[in-house]
C-alpha positions in Angstrom: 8.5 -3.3 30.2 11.6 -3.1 27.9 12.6 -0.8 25.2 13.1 -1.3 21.7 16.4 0.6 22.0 18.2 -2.9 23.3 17.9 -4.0 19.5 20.5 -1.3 18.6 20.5 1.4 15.8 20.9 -0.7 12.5 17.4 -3.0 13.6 15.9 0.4 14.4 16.6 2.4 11.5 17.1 0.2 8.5 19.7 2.6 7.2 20.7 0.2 4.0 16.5 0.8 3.2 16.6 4.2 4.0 20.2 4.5 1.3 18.1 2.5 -1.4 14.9 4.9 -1.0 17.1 8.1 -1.0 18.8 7.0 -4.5 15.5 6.2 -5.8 13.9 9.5 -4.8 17.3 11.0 -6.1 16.6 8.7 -9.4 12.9 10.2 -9.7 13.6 14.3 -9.4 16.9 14.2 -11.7 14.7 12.3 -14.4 11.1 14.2 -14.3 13.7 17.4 -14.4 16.8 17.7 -15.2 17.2 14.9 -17.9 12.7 15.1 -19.0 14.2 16.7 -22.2 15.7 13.7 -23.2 11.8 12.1 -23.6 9.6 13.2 -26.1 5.8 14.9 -24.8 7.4 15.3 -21.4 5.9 17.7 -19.0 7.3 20.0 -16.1 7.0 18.4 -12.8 4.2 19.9 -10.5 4.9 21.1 -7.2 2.2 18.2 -5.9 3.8 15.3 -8.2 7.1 16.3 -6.5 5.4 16.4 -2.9 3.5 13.3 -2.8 6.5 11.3 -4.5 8.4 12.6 -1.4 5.4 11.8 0.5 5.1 7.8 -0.2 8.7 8.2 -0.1 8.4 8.9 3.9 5.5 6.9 4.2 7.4 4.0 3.1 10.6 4.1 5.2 8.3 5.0 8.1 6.7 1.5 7.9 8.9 -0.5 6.7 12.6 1.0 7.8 11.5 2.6 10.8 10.9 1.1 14.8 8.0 1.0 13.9 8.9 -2.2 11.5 10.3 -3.5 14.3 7.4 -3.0 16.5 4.9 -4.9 13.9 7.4 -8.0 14.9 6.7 -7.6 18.5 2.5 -6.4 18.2 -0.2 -7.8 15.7 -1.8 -4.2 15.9 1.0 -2.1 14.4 1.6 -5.2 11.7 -2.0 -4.6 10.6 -1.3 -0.8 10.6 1.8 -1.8 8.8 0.1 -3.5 6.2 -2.8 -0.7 5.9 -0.2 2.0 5.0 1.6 -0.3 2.3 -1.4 -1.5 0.6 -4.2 0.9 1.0 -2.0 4.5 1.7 1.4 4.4 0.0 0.1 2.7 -3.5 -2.5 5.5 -4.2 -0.1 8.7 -3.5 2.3 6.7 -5.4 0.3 6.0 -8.6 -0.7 10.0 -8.3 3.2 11.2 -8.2 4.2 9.6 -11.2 3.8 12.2 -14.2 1.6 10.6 -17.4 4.8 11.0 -19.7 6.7 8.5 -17.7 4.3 6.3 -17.2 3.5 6.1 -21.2 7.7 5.5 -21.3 7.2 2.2 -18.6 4.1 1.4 -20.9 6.2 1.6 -24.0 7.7 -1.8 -22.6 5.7 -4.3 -24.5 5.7 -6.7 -21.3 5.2 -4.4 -18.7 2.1 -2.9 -20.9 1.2 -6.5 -21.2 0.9 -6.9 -17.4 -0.9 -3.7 -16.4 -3.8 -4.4 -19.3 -4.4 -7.5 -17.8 -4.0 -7.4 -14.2 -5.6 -3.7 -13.8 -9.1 -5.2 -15.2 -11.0 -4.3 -12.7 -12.3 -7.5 -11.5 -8.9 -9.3 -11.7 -7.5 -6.7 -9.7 -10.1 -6.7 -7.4 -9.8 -10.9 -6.9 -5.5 -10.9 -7.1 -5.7 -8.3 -4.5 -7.9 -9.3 -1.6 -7.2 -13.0 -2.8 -3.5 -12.4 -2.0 -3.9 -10.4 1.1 -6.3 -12.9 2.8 -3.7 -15.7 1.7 -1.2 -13.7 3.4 -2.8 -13.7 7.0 -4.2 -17.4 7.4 -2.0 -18.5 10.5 0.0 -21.6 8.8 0.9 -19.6 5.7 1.5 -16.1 7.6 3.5 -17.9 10.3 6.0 -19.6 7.4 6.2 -16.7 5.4 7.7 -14.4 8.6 10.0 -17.4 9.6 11.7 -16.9 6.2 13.4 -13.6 5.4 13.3 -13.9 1.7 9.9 -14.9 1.7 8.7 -12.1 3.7 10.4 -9.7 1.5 8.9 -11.1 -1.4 5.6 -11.4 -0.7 5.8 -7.3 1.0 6.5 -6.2 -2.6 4.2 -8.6 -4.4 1.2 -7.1 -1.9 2.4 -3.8 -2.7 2.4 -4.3 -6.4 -1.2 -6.2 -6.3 -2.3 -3.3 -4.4 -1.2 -1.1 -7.1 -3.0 -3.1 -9.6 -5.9 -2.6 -7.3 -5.9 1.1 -7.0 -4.8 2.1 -10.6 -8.7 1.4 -12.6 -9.8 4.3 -9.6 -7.0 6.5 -10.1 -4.9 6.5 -13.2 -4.6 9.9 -15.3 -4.4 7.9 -18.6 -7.3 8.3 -20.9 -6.0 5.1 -22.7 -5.6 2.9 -19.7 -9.5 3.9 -18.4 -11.1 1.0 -17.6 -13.5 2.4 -15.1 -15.9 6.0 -15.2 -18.7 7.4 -13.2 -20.5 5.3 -10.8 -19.0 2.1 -11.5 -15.5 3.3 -9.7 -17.9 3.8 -6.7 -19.5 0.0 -7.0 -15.6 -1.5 -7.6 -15.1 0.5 -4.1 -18.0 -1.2 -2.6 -16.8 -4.3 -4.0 -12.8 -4.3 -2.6 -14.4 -3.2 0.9 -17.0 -6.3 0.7 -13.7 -8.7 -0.6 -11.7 -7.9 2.3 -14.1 -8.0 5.1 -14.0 -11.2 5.5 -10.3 -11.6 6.6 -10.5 -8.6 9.0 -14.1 -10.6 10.6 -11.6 -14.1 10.8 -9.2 -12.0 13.0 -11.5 -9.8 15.2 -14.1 -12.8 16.2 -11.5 -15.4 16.6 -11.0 -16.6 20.4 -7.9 -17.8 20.3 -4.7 -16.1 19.0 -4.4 -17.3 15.8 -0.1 -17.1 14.7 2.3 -18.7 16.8 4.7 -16.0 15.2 3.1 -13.7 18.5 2.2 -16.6 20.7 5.1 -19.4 20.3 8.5 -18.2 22.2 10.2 -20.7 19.6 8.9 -18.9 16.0 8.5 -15.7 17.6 12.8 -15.9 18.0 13.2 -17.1 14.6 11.1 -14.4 13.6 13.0 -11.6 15.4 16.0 -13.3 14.7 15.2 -12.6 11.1 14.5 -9.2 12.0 17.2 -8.0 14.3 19.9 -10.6 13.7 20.4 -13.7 15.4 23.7 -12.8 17.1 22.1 -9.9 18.7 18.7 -11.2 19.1 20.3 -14.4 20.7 22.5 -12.2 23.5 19.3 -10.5 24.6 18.0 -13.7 25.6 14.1 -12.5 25.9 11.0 -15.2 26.3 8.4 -13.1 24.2 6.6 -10.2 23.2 4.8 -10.0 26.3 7.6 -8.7 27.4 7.1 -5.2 25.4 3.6 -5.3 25.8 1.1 -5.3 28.7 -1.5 -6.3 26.1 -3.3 -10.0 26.1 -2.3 -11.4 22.7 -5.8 -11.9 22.3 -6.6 -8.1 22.5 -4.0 -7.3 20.7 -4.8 -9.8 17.7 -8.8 -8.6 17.5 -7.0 -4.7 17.8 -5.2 -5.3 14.8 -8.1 -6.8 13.1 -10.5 -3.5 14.1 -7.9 -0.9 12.9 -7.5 -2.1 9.8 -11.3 -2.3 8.8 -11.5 1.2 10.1 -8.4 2.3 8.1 -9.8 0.6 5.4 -13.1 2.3 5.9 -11.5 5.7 6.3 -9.3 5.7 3.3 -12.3 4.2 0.7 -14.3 7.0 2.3 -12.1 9.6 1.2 -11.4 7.6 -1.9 -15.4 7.8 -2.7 -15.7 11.4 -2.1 -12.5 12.0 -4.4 -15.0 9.7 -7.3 -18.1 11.4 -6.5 -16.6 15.3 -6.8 -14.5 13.8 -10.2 -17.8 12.3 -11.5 -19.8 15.6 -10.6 -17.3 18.2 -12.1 -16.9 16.4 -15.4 -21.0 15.8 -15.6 -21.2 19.9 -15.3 -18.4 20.4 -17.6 -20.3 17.8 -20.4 -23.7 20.0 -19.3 -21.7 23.5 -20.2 -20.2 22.0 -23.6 -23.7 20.8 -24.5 -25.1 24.1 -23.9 -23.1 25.6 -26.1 -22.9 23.2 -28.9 -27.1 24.5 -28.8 -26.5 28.3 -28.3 -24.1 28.3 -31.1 -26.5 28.0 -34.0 -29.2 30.5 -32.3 -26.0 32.8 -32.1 -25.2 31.9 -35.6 -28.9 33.2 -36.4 
């Protein structure tokens, strides 16, 4: 089998991604620090804000600047971890990092305010989400999308933004932006892991391969052409992914399809024990305050 290492460093590493996602971590600490005076109601940055920023920071280049990038062109099962970590991992720690003062300053935008109150209803966020991401993976639209750079890009960021949508009714800090409480964040988790079964059952029980992007010699080279360039993709000369790979593209398409339902499951799991402790701990907090709202007067007495 061959190694990814005859792509050369700049296909492996991404560094122009990894330059943007440096000046935009860079961007982040100099503004919730050194400048936060300049914005009214600011707050100190915690020590976890600051660590899970730099978390989806990593997260992100991992998956998307990384080999591993490269390897979800060559192997259905990394894409669908791929796609796991950008839509169900990074968009969560991300929503967390971001203090409440800035995210009252991007609200302050009349249109991006606009957006948010409509699109983070919980069951419009719930349909755009798992609408877009089973769109995404039907073969004849997944298969155009990766032939066309642009397109690929575009529809990455529009998954990650819908997918932010999605998670912000469960975990937003903003008392004014609560759309959700109690046990109804638990149904609407019950609800996103019902809307996107369907999708993972297509690609685990088909018994074909489904996307010529893995199966046709022709696309797959246009694809990695796209993703390596096409001068050095084209002096390679390779026939297929089978060459990386000692997989069937069967197995590896029905892989791809089982890790993301059990990533899914994993992370909703942990998403649902997060709801249930929130839910519990503000339930004995109301108890304690009503308690003493009816000791006071026998105090009083």
């Amino acid at each position: 089998m061959l190694t990814l290492d005859i792509f050369g460093f700049k296909a492996l590493w991404s560094p122009y991604f990894l330059l943007i996602l440096i000046v935009v971590t860079a961007g982040y600490f100099v503004l919730t620090t050194k400048y936060r005076t300049w914005f009214p109601n600011s707050e100190p940055l915690t020590k976890t804000q600051g660590s899970l920023f730099l978390l989806s920071i990593i997260l992100l280049y991992i998956i998307k600047g990384s080999p591993v990038d490269l390897l979800a062109h060559l192997m259905f099962w990394v894409h669908m971890i791929q796609m796991a970590a950008l839509v169900l991992v990074v968009p969560p720690i991300l929503i967390i990092s971001i203090p409440n003062w800035v995210w009252r300053k991007i609200f302050s935008i009349n249109a991006v305010n606009s957006i948010f109150t409509v699109l983070t209803k919980p069951l419009i966020a719930l349909i755009v989400f798992n609408g877009l991401f089973s769109f995404y993976h039907v073969p004849i639209i997944f298969d155009h999308v990766m032939q066309n750079g642009w397109l690929h890009a575009i529809y990455s960021i529009l998954l990650f933004v819908v997918a932010t949508f999605m998670w912000w009714p469960l975990l937003n800090q903003l008392p004014e932006h609560e759309t959700l409480s109690g046990l109804k964040k638990v149904g609407y988790i019950f609800a996103d892991g019902i809307l996107l079964t369907p999708a993972c059952a297509l690609i685990i029980f088909a018994d074909t391969p489904m996307y010529a992007t893995y199966s046709d010699p022709q696309v797959w080279g246009q694809v990695m052409s796209l993703c390596v360039g096409s001068a050095n993709f084209d002096s390679l000369n390779l026939s297929g992914p089978e060459l990386f790979s000692s997989m069937s593209l069967l197995h590896d398409q029905q892989l791809g399809g089982v890790l993301m339902k059990i990533i899914q499951e994993i992370i909703y799991g942990v998403i649902l024990g997060h709801v249930f402790f929130e839910w519990y701990r503000k339930d004995q907090d109301d108890t304690e305050q009503e308690m003493k709202q009816q000791l006071n007067p026998l105090l009083i007495k």
